[in-house]
N, C-alpha and C positions, 0 to 999 in steps of 0.2 A: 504731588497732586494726583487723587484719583484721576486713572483713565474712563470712568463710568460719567467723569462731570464733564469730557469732549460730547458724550451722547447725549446731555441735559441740555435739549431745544429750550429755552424761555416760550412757552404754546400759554397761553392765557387757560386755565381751567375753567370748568363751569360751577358755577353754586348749583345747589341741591335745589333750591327753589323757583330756578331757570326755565322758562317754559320750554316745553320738548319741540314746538316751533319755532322758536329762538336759537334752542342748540342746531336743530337741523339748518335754518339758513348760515348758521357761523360754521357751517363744515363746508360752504359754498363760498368762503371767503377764502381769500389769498394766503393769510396768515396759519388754516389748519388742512389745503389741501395736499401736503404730503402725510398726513396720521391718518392712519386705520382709523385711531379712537385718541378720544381725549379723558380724560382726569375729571371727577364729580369731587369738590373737595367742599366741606364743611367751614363755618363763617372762621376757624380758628386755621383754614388753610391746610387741614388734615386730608388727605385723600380718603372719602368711604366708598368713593364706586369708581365706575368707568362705563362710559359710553361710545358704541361706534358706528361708522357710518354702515356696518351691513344691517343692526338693528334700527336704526332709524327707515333706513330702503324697506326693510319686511315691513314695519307699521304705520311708513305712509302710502305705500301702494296697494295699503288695503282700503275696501269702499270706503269711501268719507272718512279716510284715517288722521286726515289731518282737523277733519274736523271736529272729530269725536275724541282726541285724544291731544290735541298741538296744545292746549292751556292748561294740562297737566303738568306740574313739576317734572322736572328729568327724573328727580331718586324714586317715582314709580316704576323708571325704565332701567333703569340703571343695571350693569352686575352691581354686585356690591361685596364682592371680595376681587380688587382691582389687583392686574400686575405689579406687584410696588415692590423696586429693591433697593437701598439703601447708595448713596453716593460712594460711598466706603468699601462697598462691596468689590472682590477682586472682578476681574472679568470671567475669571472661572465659575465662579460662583453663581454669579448674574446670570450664566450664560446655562448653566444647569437645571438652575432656579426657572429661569424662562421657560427652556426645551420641557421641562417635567411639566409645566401650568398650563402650556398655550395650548389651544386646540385646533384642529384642521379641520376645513381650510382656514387660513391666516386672516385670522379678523382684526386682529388685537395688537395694540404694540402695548409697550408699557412705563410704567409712572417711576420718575427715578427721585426717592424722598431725601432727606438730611434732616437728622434727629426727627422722623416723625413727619415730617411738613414738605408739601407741594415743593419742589424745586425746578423741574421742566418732565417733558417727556423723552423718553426715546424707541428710536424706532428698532424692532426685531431684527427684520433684516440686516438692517449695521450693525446690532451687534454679535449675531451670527458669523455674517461674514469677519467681524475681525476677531472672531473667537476661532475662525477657520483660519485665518492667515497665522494667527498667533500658534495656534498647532502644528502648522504644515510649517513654520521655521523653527517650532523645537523638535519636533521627530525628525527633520533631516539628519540630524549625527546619529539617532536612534535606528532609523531606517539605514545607513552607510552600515553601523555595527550590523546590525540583524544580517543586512546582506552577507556581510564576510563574515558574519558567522555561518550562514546559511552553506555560503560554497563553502568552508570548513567543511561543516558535515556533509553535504553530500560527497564532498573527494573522501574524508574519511567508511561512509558507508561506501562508498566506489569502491577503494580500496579492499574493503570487507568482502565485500562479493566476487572481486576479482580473486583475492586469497582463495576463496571458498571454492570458485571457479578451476581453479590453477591446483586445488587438492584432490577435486572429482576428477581433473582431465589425468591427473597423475594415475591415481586409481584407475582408473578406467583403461589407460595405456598398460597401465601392468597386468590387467584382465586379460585385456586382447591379447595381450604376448604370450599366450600360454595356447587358446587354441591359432590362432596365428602359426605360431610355432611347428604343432604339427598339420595342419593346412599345407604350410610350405613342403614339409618333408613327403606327404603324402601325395602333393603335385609331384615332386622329384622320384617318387616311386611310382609314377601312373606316366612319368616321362620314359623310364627307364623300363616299365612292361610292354607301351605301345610302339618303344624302337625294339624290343623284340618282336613284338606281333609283327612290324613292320617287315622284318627282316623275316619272319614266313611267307608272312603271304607274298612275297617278291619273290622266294624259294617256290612258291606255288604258281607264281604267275610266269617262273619261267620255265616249269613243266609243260604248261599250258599251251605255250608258246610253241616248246619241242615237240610234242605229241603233235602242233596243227601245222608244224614246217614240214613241208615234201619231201625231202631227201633227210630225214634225221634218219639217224642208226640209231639200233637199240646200244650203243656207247653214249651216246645222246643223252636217250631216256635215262640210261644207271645214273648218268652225272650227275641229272636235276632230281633225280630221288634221294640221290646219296646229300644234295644238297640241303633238300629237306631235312634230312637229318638229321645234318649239321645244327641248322636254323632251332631247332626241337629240342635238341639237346640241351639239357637240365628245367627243361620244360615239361611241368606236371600237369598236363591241358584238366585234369580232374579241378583241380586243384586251381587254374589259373582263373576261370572267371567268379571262383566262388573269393578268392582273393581281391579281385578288381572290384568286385559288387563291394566289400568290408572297405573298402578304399574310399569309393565314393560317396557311402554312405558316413563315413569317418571326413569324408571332405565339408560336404554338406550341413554335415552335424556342428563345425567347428565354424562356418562360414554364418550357420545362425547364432550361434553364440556370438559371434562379431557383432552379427547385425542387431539381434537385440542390448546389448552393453551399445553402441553408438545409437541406436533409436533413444536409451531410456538417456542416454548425455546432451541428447537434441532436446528431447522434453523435459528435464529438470533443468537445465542450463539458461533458462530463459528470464534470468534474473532482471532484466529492466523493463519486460515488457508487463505492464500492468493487465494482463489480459483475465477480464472473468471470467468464470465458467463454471455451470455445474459439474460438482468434482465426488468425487465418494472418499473421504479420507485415509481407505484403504488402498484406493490405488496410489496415492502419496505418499502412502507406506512403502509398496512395492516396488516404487521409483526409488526411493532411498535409500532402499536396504539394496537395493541394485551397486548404485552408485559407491555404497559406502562396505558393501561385500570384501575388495581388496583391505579394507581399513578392520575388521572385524572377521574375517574367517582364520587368522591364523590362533586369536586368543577368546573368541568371544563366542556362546553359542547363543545363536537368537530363537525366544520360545515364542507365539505368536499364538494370542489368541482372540483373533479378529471376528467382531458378531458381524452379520448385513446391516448399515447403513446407508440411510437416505444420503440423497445425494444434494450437496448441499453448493451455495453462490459464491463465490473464493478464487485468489487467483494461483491456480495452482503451486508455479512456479515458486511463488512465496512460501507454501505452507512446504512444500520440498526444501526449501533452504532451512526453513527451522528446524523441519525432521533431518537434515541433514547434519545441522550443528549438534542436535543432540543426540544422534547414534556418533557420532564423532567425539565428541565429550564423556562419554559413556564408556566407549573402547579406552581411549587415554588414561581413565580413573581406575580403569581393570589393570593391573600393573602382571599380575601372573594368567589367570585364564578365570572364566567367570561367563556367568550370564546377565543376557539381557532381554529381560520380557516385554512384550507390546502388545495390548489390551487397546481393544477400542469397543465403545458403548454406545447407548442414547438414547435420551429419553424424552418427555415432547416439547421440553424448550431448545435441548441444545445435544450434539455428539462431541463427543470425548473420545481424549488418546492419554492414554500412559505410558511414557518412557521408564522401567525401572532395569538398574543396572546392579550390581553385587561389586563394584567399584569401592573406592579410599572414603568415600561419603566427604561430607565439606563439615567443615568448623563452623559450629554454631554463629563466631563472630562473625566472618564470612557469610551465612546465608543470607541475611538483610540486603547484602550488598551485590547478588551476584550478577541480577540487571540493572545496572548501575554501569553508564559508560565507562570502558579502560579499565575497569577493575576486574583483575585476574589475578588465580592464585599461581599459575606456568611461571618458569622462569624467564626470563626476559630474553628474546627473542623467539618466543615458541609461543605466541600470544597476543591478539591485540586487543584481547579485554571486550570486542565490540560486537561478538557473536551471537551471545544470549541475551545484549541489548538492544541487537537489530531483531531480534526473535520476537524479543517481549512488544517492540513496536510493530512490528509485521502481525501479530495476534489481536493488538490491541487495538490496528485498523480495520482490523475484521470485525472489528465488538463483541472479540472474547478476553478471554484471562487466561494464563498459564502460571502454576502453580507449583511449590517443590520445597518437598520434605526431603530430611536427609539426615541419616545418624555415622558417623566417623566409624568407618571398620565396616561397616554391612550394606552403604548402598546410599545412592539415591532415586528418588522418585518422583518428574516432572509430568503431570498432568495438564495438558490444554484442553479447553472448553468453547467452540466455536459454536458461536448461535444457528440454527438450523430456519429459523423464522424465512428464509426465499428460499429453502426450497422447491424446487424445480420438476416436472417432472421430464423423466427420458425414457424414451422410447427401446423396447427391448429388445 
């Protein structure tokens, strides 16, 4: 049994020949005060129209409307392409059919036919609603999957960024160990000049001493000269504060290199935080190649040819993660020593970056596929395939595209294209 014949009220329809005073007090009866409208059907029982109570309201509260128009037949009034769907029809169907026809606000219900002919009415609302119930208890398994697919990928992109995380912080700790390194030594050498000084001026302060006690003898005085001298010895006073000066400034030197390698790890590292901001894509260069220096200075040399660009709405952070996977992907592909060039452009829809590298290039088969989740050509565990596929969607939330040719033996070449359309202006 169709479910559309539960909706088929038996509502008495109106002939076409019906005075429109007639239909209007029969919508004042018991029998049609739950319908919007009712069914104009034809002597053979055919529905050709539909009338309801908000056009009956418009044309008798106009002056003398009932008078000047109540002895007119209904099919002057009538629509006359009614709601009609078929008893047969699924509830999908009807439910479609309806939503596309009706117009707002809700005047109308509609006419449910078999083969052609009058059968009852039914009302929108009911079938709405059980077109709503009927959905909301088939998407429940639909909706369960989605969800666990959902925390799927986000634990998988999680884990992506934590990887990416955990590659910078490595980096970045091998950076720092280098001036670090001599930092430290250069304290142990500015420990070991000022316990010399230390030990003069205590030579001098116990001259001071002798020279201002009343009974010292010039035995006295020789002792705290001669200690002087002591204190002096192998001490090149020429010599010693143009060394402490090289010291400090060698301290200094090493202490900002700390400090900028841990500022640029603070600022690129902000992988969850969706924050936007006018950015210049050159400085997300510079954060990068920051970051990704330890990973490329031993085989890679970077050629950089960055034009001024506008500054454009983006969340940094993100476009640092993609520049990051792809100076990272770049080095790996370089197997002996090689370069890698970086070009950025633009023009007045959008700015561009070019990543090109002198790497192994990728296999034609392979390039269809390379943002394509989990798919990688590394050996397995050096790989989880999800880096140039979080890229491609980090880009493509931005509403741009990223792009990449590549020939085997000589290179590849990854161009993104980021809309400039919110540019921003900033203050110089």
């Amino acid at each position: 049994m169709s479910m559309l014949r539960s909706f088929a009220h038996s509502v008495r329809p109106f002939l076409e020949t019906d005075r429109l005073s007639t239909v209007a007090d029969a919508f004042l009866h018991t029998d049609y005060q739950d319908y919007l409208s009712v069914a104009v059907v034809n002597q053979n029982n055919q529905p050709v129209g539909m009338i309801s109570r908000h056009q009956l309201t418009d044309i008798f509260l106009k002056k003398f409307g009932r008078d000047l128009f109540g002895n007119r037949p209904v099919s002057d009034f009538m629509r006359q392409e009614p709601l009609a769907v078929d008893v047969n029809s699924s509830l999908l169907e009807a439910s479609s059919y309806i939503t596309a026809q009706m117009i707002f606000p809700l005047s109308e219900d509609f006419v449910i036919t078999q083969e052609g002919r009058y059968l009852g009415m039914g009302a929108v609302l009911h079938l709405l609603s059980a077109m709503e119930k009927q959905i909301s208890q088939n998407n429940q398994e639909l909706n369960k999957a989605y969800t666990q697919l959902s925390s799927s990928q986000a634990q998988l992109v999680q884990s992506e960024k934590m990887a990416a995380l955990g590659q910078m912080v490595a980096g970045v700790a091998h950076e720092i160990n280098t001036p670090l390194g001599y930092v430290n030594n250069n304290i142990e050498m500015l420990s070991e000049f000022f316990a010399q000084l230390n030990t003069v001026l205590q030579a001098h302060q116990q001259l001071a001493d002798t020279l201002l006690a009343p009974h010292a003898t010039e035995i006295d005085i020789a002792e705290s000269l001669a200690a002087i001298d002591d204190a002096k010895a192998g001490m090149a006073l020429a010599d010693f504060f143009t060394d402490l000066d090289n010291l400090f400034n060698d301290t200094f030197y090493g202490v900002e290199q700390i400090s900028e390698l841990v500022m640029g790890l603070k600022d690129f590292s902000r992988l969850d935080q969706a924050v936007t901001d006018n950015v210049s894509l050159n400085d997300c260069i510079e954060s990068a190649l920051l970051i990704a220096r330890n990973t490329l200075k031993y085989k890679v040399e970077v050629l950089k040819r960055l034009e001024d660009l506008p500054y454009i709405r983006c969340t940094a952070s993100q476009i640092n993660q993609v520049l990051l996977n792809l100076f990272t992907n770049a080095a790996q592909a370089i197997e002996d020593k090689g370069y890698l060039l970086i070009k950025t452009w633009t023009d007045e829809q959008q700015v561009y970056v070019s990543v090109q590298d002198t790497g192994k290039g990728i296999a034609p088969q392979h390039l269809a596929k390379i943002f394509d989740p989990f798919f990688t050509t590394k050996p397995v565990g050096q790989g989880t395939g999800l880096g140039l596929s979080i890229s491609y969607k980090i880009i493509q939330q931005h509403g741009g595209t990223i792009r990449v040719v590549s020939q085997v033996g000589k290179g590849t070449r990854f161009v993104i294209a980021l809309p400039r359309h919110a540019v921003l202006a900033v203050a110089a």
